[in-house]
N, CA, C and O atoms as a Tinker XYZ file with bonds, in Angstrom:
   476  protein
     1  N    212.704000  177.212000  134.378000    73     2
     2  CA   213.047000  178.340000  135.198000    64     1     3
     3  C    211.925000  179.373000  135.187000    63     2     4     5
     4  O    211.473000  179.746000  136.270000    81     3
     5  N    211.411000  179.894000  133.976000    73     3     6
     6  CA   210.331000  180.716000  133.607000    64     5     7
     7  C    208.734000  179.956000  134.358000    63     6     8     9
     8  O    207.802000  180.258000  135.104000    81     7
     9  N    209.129000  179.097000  133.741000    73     7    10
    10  CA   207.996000  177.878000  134.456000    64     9    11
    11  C    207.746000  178.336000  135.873000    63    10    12    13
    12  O    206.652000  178.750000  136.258000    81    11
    13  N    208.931000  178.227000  136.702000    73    11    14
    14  CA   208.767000  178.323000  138.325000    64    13    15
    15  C    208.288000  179.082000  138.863000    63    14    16    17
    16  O    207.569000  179.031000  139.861000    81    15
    17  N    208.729000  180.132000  138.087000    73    15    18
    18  CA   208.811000  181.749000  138.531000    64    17    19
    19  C    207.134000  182.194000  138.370000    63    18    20    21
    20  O    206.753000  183.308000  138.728000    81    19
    21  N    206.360000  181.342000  137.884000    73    19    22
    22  CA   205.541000  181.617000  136.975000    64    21    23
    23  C    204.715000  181.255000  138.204000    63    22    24    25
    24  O    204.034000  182.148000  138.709000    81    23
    25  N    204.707000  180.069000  138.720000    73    23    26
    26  CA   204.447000  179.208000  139.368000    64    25    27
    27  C    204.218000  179.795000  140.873000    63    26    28    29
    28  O    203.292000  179.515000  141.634000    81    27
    29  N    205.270000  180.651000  141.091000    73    27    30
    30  CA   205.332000  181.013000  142.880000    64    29    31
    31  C    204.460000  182.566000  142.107000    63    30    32    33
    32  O    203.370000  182.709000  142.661000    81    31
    33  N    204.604000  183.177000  141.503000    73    31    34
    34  CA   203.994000  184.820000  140.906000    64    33    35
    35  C    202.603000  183.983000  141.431000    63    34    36    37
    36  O    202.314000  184.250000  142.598000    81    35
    37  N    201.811000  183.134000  140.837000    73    35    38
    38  CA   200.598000  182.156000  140.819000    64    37    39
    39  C    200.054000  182.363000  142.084000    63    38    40    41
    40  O    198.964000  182.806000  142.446000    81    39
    41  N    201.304000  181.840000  142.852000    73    39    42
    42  CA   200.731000  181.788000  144.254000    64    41    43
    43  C    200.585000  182.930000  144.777000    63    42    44    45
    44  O    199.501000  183.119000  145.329000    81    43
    45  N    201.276000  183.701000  144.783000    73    43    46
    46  CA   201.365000  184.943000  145.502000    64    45    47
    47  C    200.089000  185.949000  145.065000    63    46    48    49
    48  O    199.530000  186.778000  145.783000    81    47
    49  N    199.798000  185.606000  143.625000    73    47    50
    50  CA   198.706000  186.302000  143.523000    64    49    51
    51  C    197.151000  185.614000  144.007000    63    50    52    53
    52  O    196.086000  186.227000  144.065000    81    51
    53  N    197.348000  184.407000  144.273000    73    51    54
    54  CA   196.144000  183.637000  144.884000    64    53    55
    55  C    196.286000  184.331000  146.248000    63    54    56    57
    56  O    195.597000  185.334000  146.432000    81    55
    57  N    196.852000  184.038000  146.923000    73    55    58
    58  CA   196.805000  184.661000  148.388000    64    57    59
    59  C    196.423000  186.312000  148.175000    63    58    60    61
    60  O    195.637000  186.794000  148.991000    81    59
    61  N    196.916000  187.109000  147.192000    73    59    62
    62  CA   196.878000  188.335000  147.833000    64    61    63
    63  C    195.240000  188.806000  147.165000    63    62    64    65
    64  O    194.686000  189.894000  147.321000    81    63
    65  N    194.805000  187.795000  146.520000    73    63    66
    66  CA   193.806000  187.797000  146.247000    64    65    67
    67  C    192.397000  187.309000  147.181000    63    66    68    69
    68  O    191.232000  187.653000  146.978000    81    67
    69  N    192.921000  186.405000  148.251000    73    67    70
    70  CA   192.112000  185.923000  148.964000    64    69    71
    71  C    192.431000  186.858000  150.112000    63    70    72    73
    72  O    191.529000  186.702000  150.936000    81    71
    73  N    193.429000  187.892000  150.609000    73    71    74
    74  CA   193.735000  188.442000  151.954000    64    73    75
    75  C    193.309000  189.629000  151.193000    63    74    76    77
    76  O    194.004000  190.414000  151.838000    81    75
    77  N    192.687000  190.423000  150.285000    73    75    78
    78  CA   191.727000  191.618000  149.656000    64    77    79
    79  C    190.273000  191.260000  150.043000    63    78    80    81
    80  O    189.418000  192.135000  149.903000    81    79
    81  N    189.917000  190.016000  150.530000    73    79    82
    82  CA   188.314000  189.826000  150.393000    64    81    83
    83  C    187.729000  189.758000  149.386000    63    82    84    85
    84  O    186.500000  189.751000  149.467000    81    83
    85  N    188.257000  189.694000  148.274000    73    83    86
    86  CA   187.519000  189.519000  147.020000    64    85    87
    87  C    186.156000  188.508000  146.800000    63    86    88    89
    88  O    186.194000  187.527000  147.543000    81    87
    89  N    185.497000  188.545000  146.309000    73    87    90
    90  CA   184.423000  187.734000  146.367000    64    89    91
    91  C    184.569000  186.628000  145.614000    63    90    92    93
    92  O    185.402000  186.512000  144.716000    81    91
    93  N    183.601000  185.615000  146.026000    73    91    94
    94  CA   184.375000  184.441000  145.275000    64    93    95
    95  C    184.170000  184.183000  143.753000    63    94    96    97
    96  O    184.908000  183.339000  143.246000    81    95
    97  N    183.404000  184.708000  143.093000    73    95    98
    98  CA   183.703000  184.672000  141.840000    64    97    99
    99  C    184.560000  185.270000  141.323000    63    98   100   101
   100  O    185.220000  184.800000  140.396000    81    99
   101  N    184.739000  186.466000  141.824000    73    99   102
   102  CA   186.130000  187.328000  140.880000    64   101   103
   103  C    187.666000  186.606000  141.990000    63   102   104   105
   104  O    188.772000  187.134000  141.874000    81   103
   105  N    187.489000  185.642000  142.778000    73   103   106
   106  CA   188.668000  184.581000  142.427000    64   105   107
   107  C    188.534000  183.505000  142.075000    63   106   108   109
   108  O    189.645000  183.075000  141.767000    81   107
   109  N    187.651000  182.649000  141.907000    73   107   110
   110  CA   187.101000  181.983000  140.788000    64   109   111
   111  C    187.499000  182.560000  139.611000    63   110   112   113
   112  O    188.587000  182.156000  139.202000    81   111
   113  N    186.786000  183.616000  138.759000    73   111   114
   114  CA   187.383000  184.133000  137.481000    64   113   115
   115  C    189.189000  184.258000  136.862000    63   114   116   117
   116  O    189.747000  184.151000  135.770000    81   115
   117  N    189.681000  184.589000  138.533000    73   115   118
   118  CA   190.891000  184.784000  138.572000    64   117   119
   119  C    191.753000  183.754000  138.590000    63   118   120   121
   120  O    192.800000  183.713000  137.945000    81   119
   121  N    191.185000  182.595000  139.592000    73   119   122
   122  CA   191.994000  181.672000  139.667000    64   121   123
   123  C    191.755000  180.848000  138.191000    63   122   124   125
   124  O    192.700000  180.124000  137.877000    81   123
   125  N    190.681000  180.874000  137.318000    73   123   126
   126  CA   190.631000  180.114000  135.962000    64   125   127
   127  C    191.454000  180.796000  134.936000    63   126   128   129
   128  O    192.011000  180.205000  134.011000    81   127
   129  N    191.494000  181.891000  135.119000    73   127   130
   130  CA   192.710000  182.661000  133.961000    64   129   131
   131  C    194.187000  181.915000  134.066000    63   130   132   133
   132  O    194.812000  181.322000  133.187000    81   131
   133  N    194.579000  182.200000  135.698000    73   131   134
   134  CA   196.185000  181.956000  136.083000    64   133   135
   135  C    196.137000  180.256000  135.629000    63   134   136   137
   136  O    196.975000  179.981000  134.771000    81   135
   137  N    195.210000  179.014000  136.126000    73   135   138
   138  CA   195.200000  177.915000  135.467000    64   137   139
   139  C    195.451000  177.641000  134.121000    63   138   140   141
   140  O    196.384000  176.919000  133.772000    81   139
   141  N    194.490000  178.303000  133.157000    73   139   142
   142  CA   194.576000  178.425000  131.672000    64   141   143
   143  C    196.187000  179.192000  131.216000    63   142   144   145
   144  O    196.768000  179.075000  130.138000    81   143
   145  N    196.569000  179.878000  132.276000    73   143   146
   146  CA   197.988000  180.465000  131.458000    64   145   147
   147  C    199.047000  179.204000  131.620000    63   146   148   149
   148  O    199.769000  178.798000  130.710000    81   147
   149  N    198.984000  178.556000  133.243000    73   147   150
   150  CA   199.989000  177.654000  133.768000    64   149   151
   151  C    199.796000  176.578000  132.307000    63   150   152   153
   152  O    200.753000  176.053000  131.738000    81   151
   153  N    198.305000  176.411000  131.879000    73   151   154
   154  CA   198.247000  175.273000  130.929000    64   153   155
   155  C    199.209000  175.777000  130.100000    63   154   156   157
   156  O    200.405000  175.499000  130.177000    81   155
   157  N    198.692000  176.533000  129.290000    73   155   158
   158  CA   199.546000  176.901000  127.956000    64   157   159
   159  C    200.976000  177.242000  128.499000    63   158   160   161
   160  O    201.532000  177.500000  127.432000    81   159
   161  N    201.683000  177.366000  129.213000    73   159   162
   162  CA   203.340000  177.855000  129.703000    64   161   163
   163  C    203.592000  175.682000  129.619000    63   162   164   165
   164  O    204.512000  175.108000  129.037000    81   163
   165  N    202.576000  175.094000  130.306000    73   163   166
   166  CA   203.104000  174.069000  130.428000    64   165   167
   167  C    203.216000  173.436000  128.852000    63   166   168   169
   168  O    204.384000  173.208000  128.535000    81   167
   169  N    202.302000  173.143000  127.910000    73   167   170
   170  CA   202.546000  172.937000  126.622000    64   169   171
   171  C    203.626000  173.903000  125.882000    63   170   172   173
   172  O    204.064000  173.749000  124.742000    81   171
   173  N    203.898000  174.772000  126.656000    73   171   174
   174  CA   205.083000  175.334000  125.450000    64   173   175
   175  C    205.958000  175.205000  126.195000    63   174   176   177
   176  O    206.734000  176.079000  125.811000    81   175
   177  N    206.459000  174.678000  127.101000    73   175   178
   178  CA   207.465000  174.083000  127.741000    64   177   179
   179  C    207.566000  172.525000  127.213000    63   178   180   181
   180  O    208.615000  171.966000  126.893000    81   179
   181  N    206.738000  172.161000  127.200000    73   179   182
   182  CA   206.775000  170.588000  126.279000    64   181   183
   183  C    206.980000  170.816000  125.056000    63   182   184   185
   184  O    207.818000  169.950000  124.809000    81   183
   185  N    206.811000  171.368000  124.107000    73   183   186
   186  CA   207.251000  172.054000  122.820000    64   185   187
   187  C    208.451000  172.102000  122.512000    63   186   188   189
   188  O    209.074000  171.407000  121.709000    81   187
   189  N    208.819000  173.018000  123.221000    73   187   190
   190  CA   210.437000  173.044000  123.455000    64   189   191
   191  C    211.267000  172.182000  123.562000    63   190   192   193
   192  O    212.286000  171.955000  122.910000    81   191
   193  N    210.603000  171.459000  124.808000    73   191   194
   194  CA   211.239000  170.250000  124.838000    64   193   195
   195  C    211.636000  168.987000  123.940000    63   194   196   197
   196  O    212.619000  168.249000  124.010000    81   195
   197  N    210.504000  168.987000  123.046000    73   195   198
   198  CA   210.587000  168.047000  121.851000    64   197   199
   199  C    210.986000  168.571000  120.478000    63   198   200   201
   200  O    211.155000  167.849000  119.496000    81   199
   201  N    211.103000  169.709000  120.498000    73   199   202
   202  CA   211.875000  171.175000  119.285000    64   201   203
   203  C    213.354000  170.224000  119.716000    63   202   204   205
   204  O    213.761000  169.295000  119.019000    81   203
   205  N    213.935000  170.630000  120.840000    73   203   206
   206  CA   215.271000  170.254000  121.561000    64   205   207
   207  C    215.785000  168.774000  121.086000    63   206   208   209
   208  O    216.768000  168.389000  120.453000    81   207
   209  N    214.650000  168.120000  121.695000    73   207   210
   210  CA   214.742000  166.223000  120.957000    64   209   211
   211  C    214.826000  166.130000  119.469000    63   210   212   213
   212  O    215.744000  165.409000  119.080000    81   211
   213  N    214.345000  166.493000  118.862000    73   211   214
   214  CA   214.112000  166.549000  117.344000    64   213   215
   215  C    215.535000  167.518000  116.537000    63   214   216   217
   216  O    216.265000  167.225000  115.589000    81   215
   217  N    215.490000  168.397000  117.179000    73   215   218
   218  CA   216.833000  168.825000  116.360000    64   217   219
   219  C    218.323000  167.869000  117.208000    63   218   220   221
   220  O    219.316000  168.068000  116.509000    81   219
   221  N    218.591000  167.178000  118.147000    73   219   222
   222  CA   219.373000  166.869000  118.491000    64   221   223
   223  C    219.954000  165.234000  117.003000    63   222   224   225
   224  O    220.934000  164.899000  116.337000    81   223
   225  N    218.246000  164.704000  117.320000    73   223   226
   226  CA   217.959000  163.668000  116.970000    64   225   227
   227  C    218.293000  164.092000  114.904000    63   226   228   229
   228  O    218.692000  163.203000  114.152000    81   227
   229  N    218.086000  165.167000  114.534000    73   227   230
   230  CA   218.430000  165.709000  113.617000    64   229   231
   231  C    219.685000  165.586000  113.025000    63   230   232   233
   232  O    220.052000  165.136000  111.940000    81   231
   233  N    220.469000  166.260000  114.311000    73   231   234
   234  CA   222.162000  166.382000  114.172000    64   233   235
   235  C    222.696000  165.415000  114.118000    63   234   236   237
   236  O    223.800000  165.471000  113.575000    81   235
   237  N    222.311000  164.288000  114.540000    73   235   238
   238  CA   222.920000  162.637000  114.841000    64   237   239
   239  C    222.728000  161.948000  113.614000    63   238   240   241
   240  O    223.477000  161.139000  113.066000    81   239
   241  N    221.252000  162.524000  113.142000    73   239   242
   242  CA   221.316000  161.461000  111.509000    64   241   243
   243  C    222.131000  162.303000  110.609000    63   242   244   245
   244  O    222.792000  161.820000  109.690000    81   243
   245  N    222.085000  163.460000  110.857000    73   243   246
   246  CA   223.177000  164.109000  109.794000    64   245   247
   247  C    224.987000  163.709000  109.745000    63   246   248   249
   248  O    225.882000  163.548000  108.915000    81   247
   249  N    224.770000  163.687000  111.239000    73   247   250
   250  CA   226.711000  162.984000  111.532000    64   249   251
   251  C    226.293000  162.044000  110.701000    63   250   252   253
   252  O    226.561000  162.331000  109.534000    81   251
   253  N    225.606000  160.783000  110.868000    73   251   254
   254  CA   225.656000  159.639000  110.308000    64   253   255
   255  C    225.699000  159.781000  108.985000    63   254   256   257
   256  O    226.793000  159.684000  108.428000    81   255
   257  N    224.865000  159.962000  108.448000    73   255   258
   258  CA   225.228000  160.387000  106.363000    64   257   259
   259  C    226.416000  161.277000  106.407000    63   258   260   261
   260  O    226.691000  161.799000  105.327000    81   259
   261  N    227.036000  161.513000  107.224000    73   259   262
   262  CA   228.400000  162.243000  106.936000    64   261   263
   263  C    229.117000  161.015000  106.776000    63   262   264   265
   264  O    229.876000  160.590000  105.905000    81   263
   265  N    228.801000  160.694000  107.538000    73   263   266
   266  CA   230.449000  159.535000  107.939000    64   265   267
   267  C    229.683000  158.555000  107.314000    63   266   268   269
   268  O    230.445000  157.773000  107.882000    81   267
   269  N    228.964000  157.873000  106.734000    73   267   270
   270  CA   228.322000  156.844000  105.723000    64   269   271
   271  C    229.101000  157.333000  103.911000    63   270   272   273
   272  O    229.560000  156.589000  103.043000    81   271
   273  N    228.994000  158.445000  103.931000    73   271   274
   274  CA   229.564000  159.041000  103.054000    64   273   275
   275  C    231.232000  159.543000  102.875000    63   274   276   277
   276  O    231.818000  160.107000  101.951000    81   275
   277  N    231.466000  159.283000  103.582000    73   275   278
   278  CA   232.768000  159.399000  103.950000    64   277   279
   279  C    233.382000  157.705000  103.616000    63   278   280   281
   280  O    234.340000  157.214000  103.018000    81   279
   281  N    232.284000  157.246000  104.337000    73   279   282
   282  CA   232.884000  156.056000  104.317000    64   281   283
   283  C    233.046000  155.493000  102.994000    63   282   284   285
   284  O    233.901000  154.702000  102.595000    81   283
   285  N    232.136000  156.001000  102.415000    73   283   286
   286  CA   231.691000  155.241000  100.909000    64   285   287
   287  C    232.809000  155.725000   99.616000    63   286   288   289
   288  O    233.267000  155.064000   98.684000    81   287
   289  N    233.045000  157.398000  100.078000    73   287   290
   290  CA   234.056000  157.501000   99.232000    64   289   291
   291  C    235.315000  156.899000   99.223000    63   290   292   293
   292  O    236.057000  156.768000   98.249000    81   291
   293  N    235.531000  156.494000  100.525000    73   291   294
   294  CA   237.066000  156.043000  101.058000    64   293   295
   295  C    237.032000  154.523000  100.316000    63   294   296   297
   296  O    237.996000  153.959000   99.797000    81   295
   297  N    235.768000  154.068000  100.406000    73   295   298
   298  CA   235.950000  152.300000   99.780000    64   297   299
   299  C    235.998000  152.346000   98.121000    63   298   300   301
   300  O    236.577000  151.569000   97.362000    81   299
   301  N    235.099000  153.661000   97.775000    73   299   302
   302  CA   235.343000  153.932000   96.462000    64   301   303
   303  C    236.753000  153.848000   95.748000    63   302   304   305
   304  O    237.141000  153.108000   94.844000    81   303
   305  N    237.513000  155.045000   96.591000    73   303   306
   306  CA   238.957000  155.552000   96.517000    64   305   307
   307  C    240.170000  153.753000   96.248000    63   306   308   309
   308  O    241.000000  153.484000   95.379000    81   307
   309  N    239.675000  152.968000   97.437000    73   307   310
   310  CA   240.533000  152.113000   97.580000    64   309   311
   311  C    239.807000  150.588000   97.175000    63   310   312   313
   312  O    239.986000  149.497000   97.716000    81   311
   313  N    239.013000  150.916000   96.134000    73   311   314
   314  CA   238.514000  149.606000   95.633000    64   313   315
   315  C    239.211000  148.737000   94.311000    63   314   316   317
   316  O    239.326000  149.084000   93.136000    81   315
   317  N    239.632000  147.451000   95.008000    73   315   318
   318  CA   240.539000  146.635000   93.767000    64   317   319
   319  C    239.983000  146.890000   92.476000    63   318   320   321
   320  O    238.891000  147.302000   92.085000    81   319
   321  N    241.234000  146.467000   91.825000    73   319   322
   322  CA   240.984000  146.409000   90.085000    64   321   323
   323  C    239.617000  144.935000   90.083000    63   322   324   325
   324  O    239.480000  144.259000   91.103000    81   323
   325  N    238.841000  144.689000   88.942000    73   323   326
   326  CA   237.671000  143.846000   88.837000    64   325   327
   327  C    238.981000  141.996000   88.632000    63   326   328   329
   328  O    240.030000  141.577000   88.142000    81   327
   329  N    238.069000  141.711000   89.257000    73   327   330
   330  CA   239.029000  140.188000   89.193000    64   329   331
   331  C    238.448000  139.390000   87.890000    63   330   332   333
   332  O    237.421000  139.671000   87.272000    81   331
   333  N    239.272000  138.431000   87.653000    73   331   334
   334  CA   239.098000  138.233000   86.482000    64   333   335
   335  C    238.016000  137.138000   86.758000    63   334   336   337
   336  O    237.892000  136.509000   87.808000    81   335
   337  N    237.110000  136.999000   85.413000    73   335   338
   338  CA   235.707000  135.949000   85.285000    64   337   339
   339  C    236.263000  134.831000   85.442000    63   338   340   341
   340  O    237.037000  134.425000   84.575000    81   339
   341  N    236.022000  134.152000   86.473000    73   339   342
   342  CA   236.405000  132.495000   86.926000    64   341   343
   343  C    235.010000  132.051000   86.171000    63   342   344   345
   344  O    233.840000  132.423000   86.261000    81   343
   345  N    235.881000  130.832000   85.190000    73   343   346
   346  CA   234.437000  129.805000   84.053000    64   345   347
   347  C    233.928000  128.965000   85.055000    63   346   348   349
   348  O    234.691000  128.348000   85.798000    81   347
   349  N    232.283000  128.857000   85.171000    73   347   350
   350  CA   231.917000  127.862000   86.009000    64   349   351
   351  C    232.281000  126.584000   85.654000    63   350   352   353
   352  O    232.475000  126.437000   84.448000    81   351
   353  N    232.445000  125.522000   86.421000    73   351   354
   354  CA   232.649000  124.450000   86.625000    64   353   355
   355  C    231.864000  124.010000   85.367000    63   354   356   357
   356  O    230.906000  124.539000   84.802000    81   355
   357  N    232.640000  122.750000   85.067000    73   355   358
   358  CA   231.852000  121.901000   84.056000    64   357   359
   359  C    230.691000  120.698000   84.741000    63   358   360   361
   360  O    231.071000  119.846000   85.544000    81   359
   361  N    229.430000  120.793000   84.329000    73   359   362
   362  CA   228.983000  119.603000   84.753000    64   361   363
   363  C    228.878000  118.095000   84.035000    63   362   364   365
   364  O    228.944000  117.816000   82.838000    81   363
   365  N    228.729000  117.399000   84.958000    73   363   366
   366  CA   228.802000  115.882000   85.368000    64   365   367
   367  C    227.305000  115.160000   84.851000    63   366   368   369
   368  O    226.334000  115.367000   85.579000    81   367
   369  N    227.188000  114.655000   84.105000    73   367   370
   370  CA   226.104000  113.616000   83.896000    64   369   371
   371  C    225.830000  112.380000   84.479000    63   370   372   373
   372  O    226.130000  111.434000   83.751000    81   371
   373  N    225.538000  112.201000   85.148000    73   371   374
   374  CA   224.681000  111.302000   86.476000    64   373   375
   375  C    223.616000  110.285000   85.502000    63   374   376   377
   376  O    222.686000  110.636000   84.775000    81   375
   377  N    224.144000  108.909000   85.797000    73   375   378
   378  CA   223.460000  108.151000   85.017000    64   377   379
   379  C    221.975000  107.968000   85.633000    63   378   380   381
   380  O    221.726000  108.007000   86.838000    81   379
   381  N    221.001000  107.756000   84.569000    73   379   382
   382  CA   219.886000  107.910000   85.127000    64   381   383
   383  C    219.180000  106.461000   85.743000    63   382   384   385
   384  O    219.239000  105.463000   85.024000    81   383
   385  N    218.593000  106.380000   86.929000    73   383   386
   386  CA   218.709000  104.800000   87.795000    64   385   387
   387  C    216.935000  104.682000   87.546000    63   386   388   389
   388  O    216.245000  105.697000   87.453000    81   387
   389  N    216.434000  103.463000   87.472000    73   387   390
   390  CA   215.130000  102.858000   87.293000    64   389   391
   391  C    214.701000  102.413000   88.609000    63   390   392   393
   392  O    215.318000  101.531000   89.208000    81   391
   393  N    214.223000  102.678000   88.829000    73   391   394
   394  CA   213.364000  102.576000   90.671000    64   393   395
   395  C    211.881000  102.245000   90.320000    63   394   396   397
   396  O    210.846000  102.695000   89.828000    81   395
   397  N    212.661000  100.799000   91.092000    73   395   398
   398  CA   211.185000  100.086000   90.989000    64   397   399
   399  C    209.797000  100.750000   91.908000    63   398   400   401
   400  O    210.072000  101.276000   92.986000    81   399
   401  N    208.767000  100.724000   91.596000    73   399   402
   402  CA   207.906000  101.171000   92.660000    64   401   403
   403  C    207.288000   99.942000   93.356000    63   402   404   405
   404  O    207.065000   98.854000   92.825000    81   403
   405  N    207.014000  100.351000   94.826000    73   403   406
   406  CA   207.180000   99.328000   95.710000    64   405   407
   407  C    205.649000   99.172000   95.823000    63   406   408   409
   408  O    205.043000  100.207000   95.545000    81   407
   409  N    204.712000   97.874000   96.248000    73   407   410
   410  CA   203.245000   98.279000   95.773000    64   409   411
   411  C    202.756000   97.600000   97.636000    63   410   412   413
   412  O    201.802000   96.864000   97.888000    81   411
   413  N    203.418000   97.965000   98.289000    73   411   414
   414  CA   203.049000   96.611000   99.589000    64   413   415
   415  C    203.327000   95.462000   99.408000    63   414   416   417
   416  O    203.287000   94.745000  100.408000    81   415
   417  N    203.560000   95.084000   98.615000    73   415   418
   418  CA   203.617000   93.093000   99.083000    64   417   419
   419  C    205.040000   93.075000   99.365000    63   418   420   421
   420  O    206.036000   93.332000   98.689000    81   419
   421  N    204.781000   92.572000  100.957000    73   419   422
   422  CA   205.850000   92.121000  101.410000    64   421   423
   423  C    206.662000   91.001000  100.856000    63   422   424   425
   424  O    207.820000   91.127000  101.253000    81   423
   425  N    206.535000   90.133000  100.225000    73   423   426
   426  CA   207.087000   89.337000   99.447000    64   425   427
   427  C    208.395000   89.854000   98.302000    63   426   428   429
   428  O    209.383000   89.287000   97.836000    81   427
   429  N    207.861000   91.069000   98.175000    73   427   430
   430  CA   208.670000   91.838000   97.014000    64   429   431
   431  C    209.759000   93.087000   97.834000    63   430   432   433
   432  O    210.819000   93.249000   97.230000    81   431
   433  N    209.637000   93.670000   98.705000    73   431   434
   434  CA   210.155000   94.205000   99.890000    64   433   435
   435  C    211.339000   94.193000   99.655000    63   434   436   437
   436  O    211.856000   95.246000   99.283000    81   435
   437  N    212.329000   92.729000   99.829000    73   435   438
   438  CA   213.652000   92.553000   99.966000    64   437   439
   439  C    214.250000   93.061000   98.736000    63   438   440   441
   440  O    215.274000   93.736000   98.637000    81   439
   441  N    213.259000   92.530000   97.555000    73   439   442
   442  CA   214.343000   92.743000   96.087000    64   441   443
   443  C    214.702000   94.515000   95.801000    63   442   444   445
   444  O    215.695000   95.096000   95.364000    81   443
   445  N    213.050000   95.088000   96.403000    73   443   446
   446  CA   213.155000   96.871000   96.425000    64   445   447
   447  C    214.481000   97.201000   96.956000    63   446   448   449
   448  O    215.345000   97.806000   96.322000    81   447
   449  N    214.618000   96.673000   98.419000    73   447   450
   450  CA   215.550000   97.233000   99.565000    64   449   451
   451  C    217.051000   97.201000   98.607000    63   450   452   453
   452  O    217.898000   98.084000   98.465000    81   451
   453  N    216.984000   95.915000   98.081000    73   451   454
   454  CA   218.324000   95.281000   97.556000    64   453   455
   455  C    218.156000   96.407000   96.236000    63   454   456   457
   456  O    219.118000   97.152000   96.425000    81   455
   457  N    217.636000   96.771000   95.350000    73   455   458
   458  CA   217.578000   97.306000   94.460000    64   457   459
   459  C    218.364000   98.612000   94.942000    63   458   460   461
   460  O    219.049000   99.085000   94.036000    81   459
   461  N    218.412000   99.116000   95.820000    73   459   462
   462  CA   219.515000  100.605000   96.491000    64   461   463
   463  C    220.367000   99.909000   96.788000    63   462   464   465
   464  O    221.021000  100.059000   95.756000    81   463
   465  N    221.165000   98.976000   97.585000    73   463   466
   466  CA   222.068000   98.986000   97.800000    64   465   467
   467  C    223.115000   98.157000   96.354000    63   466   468   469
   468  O    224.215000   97.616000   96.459000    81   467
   469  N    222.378000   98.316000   95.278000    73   467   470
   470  CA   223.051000   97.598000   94.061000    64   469   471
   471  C    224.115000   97.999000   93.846000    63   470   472   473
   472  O    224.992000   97.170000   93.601000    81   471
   473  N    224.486000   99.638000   93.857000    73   471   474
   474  CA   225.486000  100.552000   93.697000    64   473   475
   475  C    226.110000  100.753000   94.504000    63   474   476
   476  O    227.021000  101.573000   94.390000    81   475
């Protein structure tokens, strides 16, 4: 809004600057001031703008650790009694099998093959 206003003032003083006859450096001089102000109005309008983003973006992680915390007490509040230590399983001893190693000769091939399906 300030921006705009800023913006048409700009103009109005360019024109009433060029319908005075002014010479062209002192609107040259003039017109580089009103540029250099529009700059800086425009960076602190972007400022703002990201001041605005940043605290919004602020408020949202703060809801969130609210209600993360909320949440945490509530599971706290309603967390079962500890269940009791289930004994691991007993293990099984697996007899240990002799595997022939196979060297290429096809001749010997069948007895390998047959040697797995023994069991």
């Amino acid at each position: 809004q300030h921006y705009q206003k800023f913006i048409k003032a700009s103009d109005q003083v360019r024109w009433t600057l060029q319908s005075t006859n002014a010479t062209e450096e002192q609107i040259e001089q003039d017109y580089s001031a009103v540029a250099e102000v529009e700059e800086d109005m425009s960076a602190q309008v972007f400022a703002a703008q990201v001041l605005q983003q940043q605290q919004a973006y602020t408020q949202q992680i703060q809801q969130l650790i609210a209600q993360n915390q909320a949440t945490a007490q509530i599971a706290a509040a309603a967390a079962p009694a500890p269940v009791a230590a289930i004994p691991a399983p007993q293990s099984t001893r697996l007899p240990q099998r002799q595997i022939k190693h196979f060297k290429g000769d096809i001749l010997e091939w069948t007895s390998f093959w047959e040697s797995f399906n023994a069991y």
